[in-house]
C-alpha positions in Angstrom: 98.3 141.4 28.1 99.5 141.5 31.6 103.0 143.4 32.3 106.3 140.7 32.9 107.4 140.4 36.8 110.5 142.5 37.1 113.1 141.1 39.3 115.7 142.9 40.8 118.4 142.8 43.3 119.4 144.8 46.5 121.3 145.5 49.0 119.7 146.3 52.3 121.2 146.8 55.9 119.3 145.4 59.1 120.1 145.5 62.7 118.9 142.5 64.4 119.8 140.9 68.1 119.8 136.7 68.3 120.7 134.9 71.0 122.8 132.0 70.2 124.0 129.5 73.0 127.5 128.0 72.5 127.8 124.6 72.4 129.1 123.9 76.3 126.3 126.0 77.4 124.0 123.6 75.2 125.1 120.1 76.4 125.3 122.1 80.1 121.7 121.9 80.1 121.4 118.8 78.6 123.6 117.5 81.6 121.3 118.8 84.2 118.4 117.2 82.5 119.4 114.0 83.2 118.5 111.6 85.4 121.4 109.4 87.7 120.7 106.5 85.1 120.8 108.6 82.2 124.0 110.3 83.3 125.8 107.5 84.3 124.8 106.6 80.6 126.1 109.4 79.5 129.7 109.4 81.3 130.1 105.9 79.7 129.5 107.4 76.4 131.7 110.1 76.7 134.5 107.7 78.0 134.1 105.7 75.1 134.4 108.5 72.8 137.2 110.6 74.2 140.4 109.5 74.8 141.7 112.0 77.1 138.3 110.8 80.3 139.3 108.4 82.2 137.3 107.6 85.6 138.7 108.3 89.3 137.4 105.7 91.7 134.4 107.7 93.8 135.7 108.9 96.9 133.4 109.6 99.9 132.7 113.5 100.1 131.3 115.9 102.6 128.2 116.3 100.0 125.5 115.8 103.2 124.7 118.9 104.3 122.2 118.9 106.8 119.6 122.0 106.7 118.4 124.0 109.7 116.1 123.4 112.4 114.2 126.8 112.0 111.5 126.2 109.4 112.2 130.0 108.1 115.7 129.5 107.4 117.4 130.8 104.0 118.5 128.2 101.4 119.7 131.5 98.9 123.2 130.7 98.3 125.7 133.3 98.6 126.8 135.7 95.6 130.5 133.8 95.6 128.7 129.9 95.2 126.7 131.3 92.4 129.4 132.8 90.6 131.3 129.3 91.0 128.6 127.5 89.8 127.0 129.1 87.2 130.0 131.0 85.1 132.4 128.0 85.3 132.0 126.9 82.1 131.9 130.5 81.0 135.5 130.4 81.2 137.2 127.8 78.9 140.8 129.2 79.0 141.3 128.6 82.7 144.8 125.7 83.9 143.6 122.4 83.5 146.0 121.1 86.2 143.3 121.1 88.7 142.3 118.0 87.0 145.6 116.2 86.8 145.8 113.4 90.1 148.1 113.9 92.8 148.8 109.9 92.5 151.0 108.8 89.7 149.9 105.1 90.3 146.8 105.6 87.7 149.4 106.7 84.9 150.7 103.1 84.5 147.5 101.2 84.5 144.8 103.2 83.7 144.1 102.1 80.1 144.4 98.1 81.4 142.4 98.6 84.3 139.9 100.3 82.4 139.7 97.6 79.8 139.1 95.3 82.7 136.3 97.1 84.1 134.3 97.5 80.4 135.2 93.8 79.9 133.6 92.8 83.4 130.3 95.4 82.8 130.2 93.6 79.4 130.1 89.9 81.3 127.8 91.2 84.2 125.1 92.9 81.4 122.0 90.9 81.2 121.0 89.9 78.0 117.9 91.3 76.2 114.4 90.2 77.1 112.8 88.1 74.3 109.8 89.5 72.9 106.5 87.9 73.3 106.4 87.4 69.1 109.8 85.5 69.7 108.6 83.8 72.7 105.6 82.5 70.9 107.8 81.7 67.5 110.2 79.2 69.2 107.4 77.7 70.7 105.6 77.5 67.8 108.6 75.7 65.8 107.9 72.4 68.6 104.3 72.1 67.9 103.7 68.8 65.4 101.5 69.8 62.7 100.7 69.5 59.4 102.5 72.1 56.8 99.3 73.7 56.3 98.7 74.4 60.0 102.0 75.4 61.0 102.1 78.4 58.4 98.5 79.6 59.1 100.0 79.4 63.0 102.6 81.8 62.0 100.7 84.4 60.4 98.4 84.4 63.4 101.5 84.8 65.5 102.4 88.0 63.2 99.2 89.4 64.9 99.0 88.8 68.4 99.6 92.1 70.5 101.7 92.5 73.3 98.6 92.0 75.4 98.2 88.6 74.1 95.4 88.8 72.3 94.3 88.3 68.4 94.4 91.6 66.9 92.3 90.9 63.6 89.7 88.5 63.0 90.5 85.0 61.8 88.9 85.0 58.2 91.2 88.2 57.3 93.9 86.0 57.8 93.2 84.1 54.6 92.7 84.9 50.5 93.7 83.3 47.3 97.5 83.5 48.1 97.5 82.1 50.9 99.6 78.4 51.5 97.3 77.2 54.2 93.1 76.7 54.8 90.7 78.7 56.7 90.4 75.1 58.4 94.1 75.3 59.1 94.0 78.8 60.8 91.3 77.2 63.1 93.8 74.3 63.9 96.5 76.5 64.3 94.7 79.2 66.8 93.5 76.0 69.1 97.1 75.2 69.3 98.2 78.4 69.9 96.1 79.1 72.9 97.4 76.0 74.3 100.9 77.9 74.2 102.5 79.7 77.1 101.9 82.2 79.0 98.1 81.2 79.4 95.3 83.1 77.7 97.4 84.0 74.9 95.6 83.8 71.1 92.5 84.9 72.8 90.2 87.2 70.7 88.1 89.2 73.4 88.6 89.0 77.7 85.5 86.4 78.0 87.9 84.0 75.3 91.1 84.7 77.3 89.5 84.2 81.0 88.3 80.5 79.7 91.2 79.5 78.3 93.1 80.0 81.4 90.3 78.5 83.4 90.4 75.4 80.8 94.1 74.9 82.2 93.0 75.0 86.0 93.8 71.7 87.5 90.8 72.2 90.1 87.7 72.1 88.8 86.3 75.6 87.4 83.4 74.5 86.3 81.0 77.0 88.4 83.6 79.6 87.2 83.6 79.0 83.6 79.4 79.4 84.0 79.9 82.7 85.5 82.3 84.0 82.4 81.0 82.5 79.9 77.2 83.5 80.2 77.1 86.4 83.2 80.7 88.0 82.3 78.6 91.6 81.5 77.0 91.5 84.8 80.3 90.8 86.2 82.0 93.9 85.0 79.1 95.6 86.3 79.7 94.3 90.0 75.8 92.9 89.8 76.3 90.0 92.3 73.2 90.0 93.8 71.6 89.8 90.0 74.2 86.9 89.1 73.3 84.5 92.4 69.8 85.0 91.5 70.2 84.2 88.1 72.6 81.7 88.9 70.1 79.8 91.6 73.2 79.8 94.0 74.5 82.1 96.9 75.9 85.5 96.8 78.9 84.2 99.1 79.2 82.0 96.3 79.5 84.3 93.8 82.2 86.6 95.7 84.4 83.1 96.3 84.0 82.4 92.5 84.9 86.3 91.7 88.0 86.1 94.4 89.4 82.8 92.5 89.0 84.5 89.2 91.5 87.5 90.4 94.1 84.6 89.8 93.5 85.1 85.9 95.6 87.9 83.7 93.6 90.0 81.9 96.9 90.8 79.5 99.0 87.5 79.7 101.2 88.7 76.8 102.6 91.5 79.1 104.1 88.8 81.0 106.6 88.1 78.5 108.7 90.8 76.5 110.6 93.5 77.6 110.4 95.5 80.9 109.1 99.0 80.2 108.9 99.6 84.0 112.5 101.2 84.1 113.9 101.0 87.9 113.4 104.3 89.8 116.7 105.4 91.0 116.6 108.6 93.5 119.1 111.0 93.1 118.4 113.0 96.0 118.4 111.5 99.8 116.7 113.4 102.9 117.0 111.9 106.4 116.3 113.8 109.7 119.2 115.1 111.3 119.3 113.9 114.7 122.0 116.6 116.0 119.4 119.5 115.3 116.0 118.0 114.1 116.9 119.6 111.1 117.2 117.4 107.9 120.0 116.2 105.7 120.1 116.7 101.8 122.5 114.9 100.1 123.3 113.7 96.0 122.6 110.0 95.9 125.9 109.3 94.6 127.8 106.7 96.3 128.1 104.7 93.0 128.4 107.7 90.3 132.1 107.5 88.9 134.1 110.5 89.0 136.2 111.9 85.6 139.6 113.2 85.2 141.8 114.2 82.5 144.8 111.9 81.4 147.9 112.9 82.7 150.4 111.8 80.1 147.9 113.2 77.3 147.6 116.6 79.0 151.4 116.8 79.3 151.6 115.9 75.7 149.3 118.4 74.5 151.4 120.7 76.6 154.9 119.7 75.4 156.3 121.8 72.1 157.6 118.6 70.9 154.8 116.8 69.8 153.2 116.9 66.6 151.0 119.9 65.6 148.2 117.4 64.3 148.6 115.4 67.8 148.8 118.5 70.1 145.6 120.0 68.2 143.4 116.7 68.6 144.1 116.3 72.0 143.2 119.9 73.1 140.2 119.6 71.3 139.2 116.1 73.6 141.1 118.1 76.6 138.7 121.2 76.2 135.3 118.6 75.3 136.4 116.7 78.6 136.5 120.1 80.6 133.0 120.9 79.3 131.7 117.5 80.3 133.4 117.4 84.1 132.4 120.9 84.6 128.4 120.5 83.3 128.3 117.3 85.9 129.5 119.5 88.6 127.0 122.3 87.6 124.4 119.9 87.3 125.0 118.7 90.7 125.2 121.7 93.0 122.4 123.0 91.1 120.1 120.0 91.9 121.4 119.7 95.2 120.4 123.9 95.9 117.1 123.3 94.4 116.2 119.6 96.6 117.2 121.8 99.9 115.2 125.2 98.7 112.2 122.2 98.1 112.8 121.0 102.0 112.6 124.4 103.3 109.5 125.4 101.8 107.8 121.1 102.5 109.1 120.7 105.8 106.2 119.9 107.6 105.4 117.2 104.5 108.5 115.5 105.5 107.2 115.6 109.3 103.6 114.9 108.7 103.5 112.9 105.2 101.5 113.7 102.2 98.6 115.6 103.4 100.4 118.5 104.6 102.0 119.0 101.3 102.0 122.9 100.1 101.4 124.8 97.2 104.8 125.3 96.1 105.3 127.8 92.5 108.8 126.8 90.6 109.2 130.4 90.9 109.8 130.4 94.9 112.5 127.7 94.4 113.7 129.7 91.3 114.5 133.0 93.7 116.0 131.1 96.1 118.3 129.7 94.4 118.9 132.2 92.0 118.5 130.7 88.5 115.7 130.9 85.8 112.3 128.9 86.6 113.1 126.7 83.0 116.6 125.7 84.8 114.6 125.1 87.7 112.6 122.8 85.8 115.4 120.9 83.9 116.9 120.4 87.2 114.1 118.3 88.6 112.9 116.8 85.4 112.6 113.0 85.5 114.4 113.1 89.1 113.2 111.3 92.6 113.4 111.8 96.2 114.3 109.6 98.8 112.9 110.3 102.0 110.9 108.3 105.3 107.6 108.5 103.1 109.3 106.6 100.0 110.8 107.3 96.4 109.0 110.6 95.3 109.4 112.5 91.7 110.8 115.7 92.4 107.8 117.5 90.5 105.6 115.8 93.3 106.7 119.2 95.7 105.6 121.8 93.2 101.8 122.2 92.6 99.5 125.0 93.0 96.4 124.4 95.6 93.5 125.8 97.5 92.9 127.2 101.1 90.5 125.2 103.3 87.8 127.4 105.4 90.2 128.0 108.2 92.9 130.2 106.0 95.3 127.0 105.4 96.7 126.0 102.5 96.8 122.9 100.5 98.0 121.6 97.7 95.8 120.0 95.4 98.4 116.8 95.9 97.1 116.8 99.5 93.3 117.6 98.6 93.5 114.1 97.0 95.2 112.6 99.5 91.7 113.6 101.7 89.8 112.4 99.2 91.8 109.2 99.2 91.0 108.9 103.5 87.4 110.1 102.8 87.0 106.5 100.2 88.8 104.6 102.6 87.0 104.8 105.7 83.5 104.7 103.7 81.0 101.7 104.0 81.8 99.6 101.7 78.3 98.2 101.8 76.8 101.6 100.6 80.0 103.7 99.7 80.0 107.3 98.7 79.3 108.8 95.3 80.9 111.6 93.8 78.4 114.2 96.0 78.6 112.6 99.1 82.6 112.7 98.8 82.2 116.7 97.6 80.1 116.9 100.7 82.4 115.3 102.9 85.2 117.1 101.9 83.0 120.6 102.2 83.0 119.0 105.9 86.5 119.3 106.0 86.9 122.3 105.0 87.1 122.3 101.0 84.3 123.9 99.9 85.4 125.2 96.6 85.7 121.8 94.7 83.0 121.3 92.0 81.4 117.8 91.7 83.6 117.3 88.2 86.9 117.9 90.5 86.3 115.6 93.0 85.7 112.7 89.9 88.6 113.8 88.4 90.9 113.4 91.2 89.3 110.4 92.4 90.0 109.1 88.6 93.6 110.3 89.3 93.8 108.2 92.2 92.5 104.7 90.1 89.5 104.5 92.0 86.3 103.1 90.6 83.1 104.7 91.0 80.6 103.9 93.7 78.8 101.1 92.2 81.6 99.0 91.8 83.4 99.5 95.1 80.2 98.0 96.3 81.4 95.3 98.6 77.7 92.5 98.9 
């Protein structure tokens, strides 16, 4: 007979170290994560929330600071602007009468204005997109049909994807419960692809190109032959193979092909909502034309600025009010202080980090993309005198403005190769190459993946294995050789 577990209690002493962060060291990071949008976002949420925020109307700073000509010039701030910016919010207990306004004129108005302001952003918001199932519903609810038909038309609706298309087959859509016919699901789904946009309903690409082509008011006949029986070879790019089978042209073939670029592939995507969020920059270079040097400033013209109430920071000053009152509004005075402070961190950090970024790319802001250089996080971390993961947070989901477009912040940092000559490249520029290298090929005969390794062993690159140069070229959406093909 096995022996009974004995169970017994004890007291035991262990020395541990754990690293905790405090709360306003928590949302400070989460501040300097976020994008303009997302911030802006943000400051609306914590106006909404705390009584004590209100906003200052922005006021046009000295933030453009313009970097030096000398492409070996420091950007490591000095001992004092890191000890402003980085233990700030170290110390809670500091005056808040920094943040009280020198202008009484806000006192009286504030909470009216401000009403005003939410009132107006609620009036000016655009409402929400309709989604392609709505879209297709109220259109649906117009179509004359027998009972039958218009509930077997909304059960297919149930299943059309936001690409448009039929997601299961037809005859799954029926069994022994169901209220309609599998002759009524037919009806319906004829009917349906006569709906808007055109091509929806479809159950495969060759389905939705002829619908759409069915709705042409010019004749498509020569087209609708070319989808409906050679659509294989044409996803192949064989044009000569189509003419001949076709007994026509290949110039006739190419204008047929040209015509059919006017179809969607994914009409449903043309209704719904926009997941293509608009890219905002938060950082602006420009060349300096005092010094040749360059400018880097925080894209802010538009961010609002927060203060602290006046009459509730008096209040929670003043002995006479109410223990409960005095206690709340500290708490919202000292959560406000966190907030303003984190946005102000955020900022000077991201604005170190974008010049630190220019120093080390300046000849890819003179040049453009192919002179674009390995740059670790690491460099930018030393220079500005933070960890690497800050470094990261600060340029997370944040663009550049400069002469050569809207550019994600993470675009400057990338490791890279040296060409045969000793210089260095990132691998953003190597594709870049590659990109020139396809471009000025024959299109009659263009290059495969060897002939573009070989050409770019011509320029210097000869490192790259034949699997790199398909991967980047897939990077840059270009097809392979047979269908760049131009007949």
């Amino acid at each position: 007979m096995a022996e009974p577990i004995k169970m017994q209690l004890s007291n035991q002493m262990r020395l541990e170290q754990q690293m905790k962060l405090a709360p306003h060291m928590i949302q400070s990071m989460e501040i300097l994560q976020l994008p303009i949008l997302a911030l802006q976002e943000r400051i609306e949420q914590e106006l909404n929330s705390n009584p004590v925020l209100e906003l200052v109307e922005p006021v046009e700073s000295g933030a453009d600071e313009s970097l030096p000509a000398a492409p070996d010039a420091a950007a490591s701030p000095s001992q004092t602007e890191k000890t402003e910016d980085f233990d700030r919010i170290e110390d809670l207990d500091d005056d808040y009468s920094e943040y009280i306004s020198q202008a009484d004129t806000f006192q009286s108005s504030a909470s009216s204005d401000e009403a005003d302001k939410k009132l107006e952003a609620i009036k000016n918001t655009a409402a929400p997109p309709i989604s392609l199932h709505d879209f297709l519903d109220q259109q649906w609810t117009l179509i004359d049909a027998p009972e039958g038909v218009k509930k077997a038309g909304y059960t297919i609706i149930d299943y059309i994807d936001v690409r448009g298309y039929l997601s299961v087959r037809l005859e799954q859509l029926h069994n022994d419960k169901s209220e309609f016919s599998p002759q009524d699901l037919d009806s319906a789904l004829a009917l349906i692809q006569k709906l808007e946009p055109a091509g929806v309903g479809a159950r495969d690409l060759r389905e939705c190109l002829l619908i759409q082509l069915s709705q042409w008011g010019d004749d498509a006949s020569f087209e609708t032959a070319l989808v409906k029986d050679y659509l294989d070879d044409l996803l192949e790019n064989r044009l000569p193979e189509i003419a001949k089978k076709m007994k026509c042209s290949i110039e006739q073939v190419k204008e047929a092909v040209e015509r059919l670029r006017h179809c969607d592939t994914s009409p449903g995507l043309r209704v719904g909502p926009d997941y293509n969020k608009p890219v905002t920059p938060d950082i602006i270079v420009e060349e300096s034309a005092q010094d040749g040097g360059y400018s880097v400033r925080l894209a802010y013209s538009s961010m609002p600025s927060l203060k602290i109430n006046d009459d509730y920071f008096r209040m929670a000053k003043d002995p006479k009010t109410i223990e409960n009152t005095k206690k709340f509004l500290q708490n919202n005075i000292r959560s406000a202080k966190w907030i303003i402070d984190a946005i102000q961190q955020r900022n000077n950090t991201l604005l170190r980090v974008a010049k630190s970024i220019v120093q080390h790319q300046r000849e890819f802001f003179e040049k453009g993309k192919l002179y674009l250089r390995p740059l670790p996080m690491a460099k930018v971390a030393e220079d500005v005198g933070v960890h690497v993961a800050t470094v990261s947070r600060a340029v997370s989901g944040k663009y550049l403005q400069c002469s050569w477009g809207i550019l994600p912040l993470r675009k400057f940092f990338s490791g890279g190769t040296e060409d045969t000559h000793g210089n260095r490249f990132s691998w953003e520029a190597v594709r870049g190459i590659l990109q020139k290298i396809i471009d000025n090929e024959d299109k009659s005969n263009p290059l495969n993946d060897d002939q573009i390794k070989m050409k770019l062993a011509e320029a210097g690159f000869t490192g790259l294995a034949r699997r790199t140069v398909a991967k980047y070229r897939k990077l840059l959406n270009v097809p392979a050789a047979r269908f760049r093909k131009k007949f």
